[in-house]
C-alpha positions in Angstrom: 5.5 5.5 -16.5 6.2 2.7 -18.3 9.3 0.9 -17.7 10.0 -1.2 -14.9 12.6 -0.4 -12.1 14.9 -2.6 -11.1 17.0 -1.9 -7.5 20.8 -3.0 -9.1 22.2 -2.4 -6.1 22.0 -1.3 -2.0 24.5 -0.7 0.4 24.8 1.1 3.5 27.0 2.1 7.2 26.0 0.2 10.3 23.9 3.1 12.4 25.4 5.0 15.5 24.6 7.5 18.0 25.4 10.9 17.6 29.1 11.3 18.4 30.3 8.3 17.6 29.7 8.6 13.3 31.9 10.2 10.6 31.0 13.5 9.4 28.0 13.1 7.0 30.0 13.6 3.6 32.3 10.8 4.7 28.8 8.5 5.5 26.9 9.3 2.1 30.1 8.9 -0.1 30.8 5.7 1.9 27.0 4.6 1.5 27.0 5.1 -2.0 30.3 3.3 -2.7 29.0 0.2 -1.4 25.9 0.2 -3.1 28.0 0.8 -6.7 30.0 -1.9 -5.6 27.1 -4.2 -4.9 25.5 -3.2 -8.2 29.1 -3.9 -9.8 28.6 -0.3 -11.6 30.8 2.8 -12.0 29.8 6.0 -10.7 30.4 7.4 -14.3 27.2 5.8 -15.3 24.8 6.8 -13.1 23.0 9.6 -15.2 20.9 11.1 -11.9 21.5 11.3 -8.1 18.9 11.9 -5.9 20.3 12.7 -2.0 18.3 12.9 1.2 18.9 14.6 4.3 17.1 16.6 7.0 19.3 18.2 8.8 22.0 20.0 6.1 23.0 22.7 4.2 22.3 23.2 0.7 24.1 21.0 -1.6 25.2 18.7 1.3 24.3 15.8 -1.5 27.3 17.3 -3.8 29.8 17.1 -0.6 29.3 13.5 -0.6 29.2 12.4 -3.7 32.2 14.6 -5.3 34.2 12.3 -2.7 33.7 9.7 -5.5 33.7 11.8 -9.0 32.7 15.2 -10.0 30.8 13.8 -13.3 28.6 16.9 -13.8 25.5 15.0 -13.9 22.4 16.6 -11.8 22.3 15.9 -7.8 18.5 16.9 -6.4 19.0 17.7 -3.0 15.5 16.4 -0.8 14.0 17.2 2.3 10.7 15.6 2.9 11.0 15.0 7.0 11.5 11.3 7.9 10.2 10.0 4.5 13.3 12.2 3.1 15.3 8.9 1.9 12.2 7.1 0.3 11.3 10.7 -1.3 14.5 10.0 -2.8 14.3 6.5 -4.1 10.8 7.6 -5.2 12.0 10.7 -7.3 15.2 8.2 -8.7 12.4 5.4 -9.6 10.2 8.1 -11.4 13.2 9.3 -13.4 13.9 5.5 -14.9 10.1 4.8 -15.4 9.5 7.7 -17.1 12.4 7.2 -19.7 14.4 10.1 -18.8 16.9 8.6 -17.6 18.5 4.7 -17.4 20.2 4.6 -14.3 19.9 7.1 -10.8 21.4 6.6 -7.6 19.7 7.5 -4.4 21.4 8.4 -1.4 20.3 9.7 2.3 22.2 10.1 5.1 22.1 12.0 8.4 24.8 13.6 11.0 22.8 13.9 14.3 23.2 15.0 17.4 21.7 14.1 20.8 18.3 14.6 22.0 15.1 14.8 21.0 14.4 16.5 17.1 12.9 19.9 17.5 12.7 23.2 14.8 16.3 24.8 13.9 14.7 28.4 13.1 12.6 30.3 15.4 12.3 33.3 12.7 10.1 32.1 11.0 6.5 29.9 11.4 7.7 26.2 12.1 5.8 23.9 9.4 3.7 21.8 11.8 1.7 24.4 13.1 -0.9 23.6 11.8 -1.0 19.9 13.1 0.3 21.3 16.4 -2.9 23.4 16.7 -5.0 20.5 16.0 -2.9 17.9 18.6 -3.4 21.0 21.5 -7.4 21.5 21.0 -7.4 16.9 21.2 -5.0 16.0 24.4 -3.4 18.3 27.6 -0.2 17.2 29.4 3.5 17.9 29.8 3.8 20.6 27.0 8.0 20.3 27.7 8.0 16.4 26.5 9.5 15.7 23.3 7.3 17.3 20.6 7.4 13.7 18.2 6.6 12.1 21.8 3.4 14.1 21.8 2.0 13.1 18.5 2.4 9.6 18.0 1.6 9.2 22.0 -1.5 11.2 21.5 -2.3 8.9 18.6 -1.3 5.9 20.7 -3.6 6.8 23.6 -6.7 7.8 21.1 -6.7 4.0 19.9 -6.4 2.6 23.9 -9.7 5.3 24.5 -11.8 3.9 21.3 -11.1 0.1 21.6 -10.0 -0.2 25.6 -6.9 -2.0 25.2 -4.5 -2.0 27.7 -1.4 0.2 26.4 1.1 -2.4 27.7 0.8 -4.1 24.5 2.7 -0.9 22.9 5.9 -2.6 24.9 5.8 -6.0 22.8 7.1 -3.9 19.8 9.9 -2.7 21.3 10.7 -6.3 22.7 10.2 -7.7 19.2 12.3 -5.0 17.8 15.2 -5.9 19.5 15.3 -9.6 19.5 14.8 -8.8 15.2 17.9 -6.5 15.7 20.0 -8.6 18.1 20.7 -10.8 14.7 21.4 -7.3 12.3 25.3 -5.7 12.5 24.0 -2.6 11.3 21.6 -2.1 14.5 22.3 0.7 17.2 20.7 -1.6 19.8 21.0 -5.1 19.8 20.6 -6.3 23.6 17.4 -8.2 24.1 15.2 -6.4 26.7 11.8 -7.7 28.4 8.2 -5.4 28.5 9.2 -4.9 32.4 12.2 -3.3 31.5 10.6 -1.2 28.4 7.6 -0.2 30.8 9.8 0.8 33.7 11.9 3.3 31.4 11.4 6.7 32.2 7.8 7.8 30.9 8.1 10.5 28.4 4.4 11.0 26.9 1.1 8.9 27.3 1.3 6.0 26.9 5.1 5.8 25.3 8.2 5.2 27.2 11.6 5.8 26.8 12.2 2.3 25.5 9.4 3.1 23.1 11.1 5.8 21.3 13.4 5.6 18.5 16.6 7.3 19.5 18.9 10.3 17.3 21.2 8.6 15.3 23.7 8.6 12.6 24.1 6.8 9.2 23.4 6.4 5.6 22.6 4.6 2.9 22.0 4.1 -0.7 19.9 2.4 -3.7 21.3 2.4 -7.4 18.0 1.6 -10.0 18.0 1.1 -13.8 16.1 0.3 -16.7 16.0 -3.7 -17.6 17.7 -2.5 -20.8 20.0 -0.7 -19.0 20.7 -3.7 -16.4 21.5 -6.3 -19.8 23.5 -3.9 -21.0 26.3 -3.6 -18.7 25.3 -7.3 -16.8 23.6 -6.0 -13.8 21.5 -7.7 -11.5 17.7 -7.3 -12.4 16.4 -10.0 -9.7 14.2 -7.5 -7.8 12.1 -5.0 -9.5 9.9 -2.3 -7.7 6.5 -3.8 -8.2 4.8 -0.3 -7.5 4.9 2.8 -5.5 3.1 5.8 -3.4 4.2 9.1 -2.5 1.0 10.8 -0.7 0.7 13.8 1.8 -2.1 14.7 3.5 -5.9 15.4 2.6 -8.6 17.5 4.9 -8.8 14.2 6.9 -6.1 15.0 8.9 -7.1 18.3 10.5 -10.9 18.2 9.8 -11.2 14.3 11.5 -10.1 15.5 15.0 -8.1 12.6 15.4 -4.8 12.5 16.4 -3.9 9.1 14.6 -4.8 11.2 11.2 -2.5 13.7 12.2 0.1 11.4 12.2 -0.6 10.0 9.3 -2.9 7.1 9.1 -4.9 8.0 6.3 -1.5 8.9 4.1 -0.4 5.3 4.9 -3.8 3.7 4.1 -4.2 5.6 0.7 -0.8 5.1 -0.2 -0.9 1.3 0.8 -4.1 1.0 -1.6 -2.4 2.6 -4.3 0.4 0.3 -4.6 -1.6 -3.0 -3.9 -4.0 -2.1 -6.6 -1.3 -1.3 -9.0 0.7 -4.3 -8.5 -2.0 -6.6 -7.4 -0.7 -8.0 -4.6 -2.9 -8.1 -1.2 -1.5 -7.0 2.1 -2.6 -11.1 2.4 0.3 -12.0 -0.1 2.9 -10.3 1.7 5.3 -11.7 4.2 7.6 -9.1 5.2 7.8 -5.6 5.9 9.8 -2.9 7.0 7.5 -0.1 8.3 8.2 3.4 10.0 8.3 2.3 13.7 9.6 5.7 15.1 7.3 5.3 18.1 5.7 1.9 19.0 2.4 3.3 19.1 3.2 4.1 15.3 4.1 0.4 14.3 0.7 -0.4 15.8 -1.2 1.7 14.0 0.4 0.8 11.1 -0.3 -2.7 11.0 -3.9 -1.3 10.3 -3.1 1.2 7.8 -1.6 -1.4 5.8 -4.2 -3.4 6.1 -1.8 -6.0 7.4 -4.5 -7.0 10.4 -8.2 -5.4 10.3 -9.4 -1.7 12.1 -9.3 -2.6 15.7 -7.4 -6.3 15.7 -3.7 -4.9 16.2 -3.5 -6.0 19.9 -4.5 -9.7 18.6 -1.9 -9.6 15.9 0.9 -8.8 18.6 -0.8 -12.1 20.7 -0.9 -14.2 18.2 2.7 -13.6 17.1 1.4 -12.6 14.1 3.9 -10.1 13.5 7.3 -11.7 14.4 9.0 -15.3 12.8 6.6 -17.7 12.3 3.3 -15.8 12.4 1.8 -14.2 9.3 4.4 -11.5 8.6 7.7 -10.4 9.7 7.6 -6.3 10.1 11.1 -5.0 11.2 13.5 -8.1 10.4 16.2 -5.2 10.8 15.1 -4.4 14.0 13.2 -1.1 12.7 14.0 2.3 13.5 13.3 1.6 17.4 16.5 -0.5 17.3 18.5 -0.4 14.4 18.1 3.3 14.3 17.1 6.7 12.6 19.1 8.8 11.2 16.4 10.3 9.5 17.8 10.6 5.6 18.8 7.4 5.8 16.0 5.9 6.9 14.0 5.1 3.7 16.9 3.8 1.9 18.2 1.5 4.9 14.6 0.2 4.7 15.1 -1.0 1.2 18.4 -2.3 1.4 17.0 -4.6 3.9 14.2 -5.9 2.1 16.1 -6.1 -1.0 18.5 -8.7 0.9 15.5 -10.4 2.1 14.3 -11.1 -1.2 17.3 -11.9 -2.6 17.9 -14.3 -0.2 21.0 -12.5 1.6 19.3 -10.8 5.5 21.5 -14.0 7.2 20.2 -15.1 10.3 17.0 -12.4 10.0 16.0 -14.3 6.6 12.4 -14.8 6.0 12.0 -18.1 4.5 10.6 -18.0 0.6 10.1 -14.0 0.5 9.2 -13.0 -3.1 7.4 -9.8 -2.1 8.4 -7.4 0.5 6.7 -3.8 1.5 7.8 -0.8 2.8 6.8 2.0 4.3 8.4 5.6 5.7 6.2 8.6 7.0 7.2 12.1 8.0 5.1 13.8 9.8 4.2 17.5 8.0 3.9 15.5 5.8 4.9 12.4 3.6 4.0 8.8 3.9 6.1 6.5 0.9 5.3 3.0 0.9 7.1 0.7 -1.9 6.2 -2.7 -3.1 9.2 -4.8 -3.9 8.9 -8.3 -6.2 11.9 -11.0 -6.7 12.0 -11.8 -10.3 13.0 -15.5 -11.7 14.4 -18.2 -9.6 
């Protein structure tokens, strides 16, 4: 995996709710057009295309892209949960590293509908029974609340038991999150709301709120990479090169730790995070922005640990401190995150880095973080896949 990676171009749809979107073919080929056009490239050279979607029938990736050309080249179609679009950008990264190709396009998008996400076949064993065996022996409550809900407010209310905190710090993220998206067109929710309004939402599990979930939502969005070679070649940009990256799933330590935030994923974060600081070696010290998978605000908070942005146990500090917002240590969510912006679950991963790739390029508008050479991401899907990136501005 030699060569470096270079993201040419990004582009994607502002988000919307379920209902209010195009038809997904329209979204991805729409997606993908705007991040050719960014990349000032033709579809006829891109020698890969790797698509992501959850919820799709086969070859849903060819739908969208034929609406631009029918080139013959190969389209992978991925699934991997909510990490489905960084599984994508991952596979199309790995393609150009490894010299088998120049140039690959990754795309995810996602056609959603209202409500909470739950299993499409009941023929057949759903694939998180084994974490939902392990989440029933660790907590009780209302077994009809959204099955997410139950997982990451499980995980949420295991951290308040260990270190005592009180759980209305969980509401400051969702505050944050919308004063970052208030300044993003491609958010879903951009009024400014105050922790009284997110903690008098509707409850829905433990510790979370409504105001505290991410909703359904619609959208997509797209990442061309290349070769440097390939980038001189036909005068692409080559400003911002993927410094490293980490796919991991999950070890015995999920089900074996009894621990509901392993379940959802801590330990996938933490070893993926250590892979791609060593590799690049860059500290979570030297890093001021991030876009990280805030699905549930209990999530974002025990990220900030994972990533070793803020020791084991100091999360609630960070949040006081303002540590994690403008002006503190490091911006996470400049978009707004997926508590604001939005999840449309393909997407996802691939809005992610088309925002950090405009932050480091010096484009993210009134949600710039000043001076940002280095940017990380991370997307998690539960069942599971945790992709965290590590993106570097190159020259001036």
């Amino acid at each position: 995996m030699g060569n470096d990676v270079f993201v040419a171009g990004v582009g994607m749809i502002p988000f919307t709710k379920p209902g209010k979107s195009g038809i997904y073919s329209d979204m991805g080929e729409q997606a993908a057009r705007i991040a050719l056009a960014d990349a000032g490239l033709d579809y006829s050279l891109v020698q890969q295309a790797y698509v992501g979607y959850v919820y799709g029938d086969s070859t849903s990736g060819q739908a969208a892209l034929y609406g631009i050309g029918q080139s013959g080249i190969p389209i992978i179609n991925v699934n991997n949960n909510c990490a489905t679009g960084s599984s994508a950008l991952f596979l199309a990264r790995q393609a150009v590293a490894s010299g088998t190709v120049d140039c690959a396009l990754a795309l995810g998008f996602e056609q959603m509908v209202p409500g909470a996400l739950g299993s499409i076949y009941s023929d057949r064993p759903d694939p998180l029974t084994r974490f939902a065996a392990v989440r029933d022996q660790l907590q009780s409550g209302d077994q009809s609340a959204p099955m997410a809900a139950q997982f990451f407010g499980g995980a949420g209310q295991a951290y308040v038991d260990e270190y005592g905190i009180d759980p209305a710090i969980f509401a400051e993220i969702s505050v944050k999150a919308r004063k970052h998206a208030a300044n993003n067109p491609n958010a879903v929710f951009r009024d400014l709301v105050t922790a009284e309004q997110v903690l008098a939402s509707p409850r829905i599990f433990g510790p979370l709120t409504r105001l505290q979930c991410c909703p359904p939502t619609c959208g997509a969005a797209a990442a061309v990479v290349c070769s440097a070679e390939f980038a001189q070649k036909h005068g692409l940009s080559a400003d911002v090169v993927i410094a490293a990256q980490s796919l991991t799933t999950d070890t015995p330590s999920t089900f074996e730790s009894m621990d509901l935030r392993k379940v959802i994923g801590y330990d996938m974060a933490a070893a993926a995070a250590h892979t791609v600081y060593e590799a690049a070696g860059i500290g979570p010290e030297d890093i001021p922005v991030v876009e990280l998978h805030d699905c549930f605000t209990t999530n974002e908070f025990l990220t900030y640990e994972a990533l070793g942005l803020t020791p084991a146990g100091t999360a609630e500090k960070f949040i006081r401190d303002g540590d994690n917002t403008y002006g503190g240590r490091v911006v996470t969510n400049p978009s707004g995150g997926l508590l604001s912006k939005g999840h449309p679950l393909g997407a996802t991963g691939l809005a992610q880095c088309a925002e950090l790739v405009w932050q480091l390029r010096g484009q993210a508008g009134d949600r710039q973080v000043d001076g940002a050479r280095v940017a990380l991401q991370h997307n998690l899907g539960l069942g599971g896949a945790c992709v965290v990136t590590l993106y570097q501005k190159v020259g001036n």
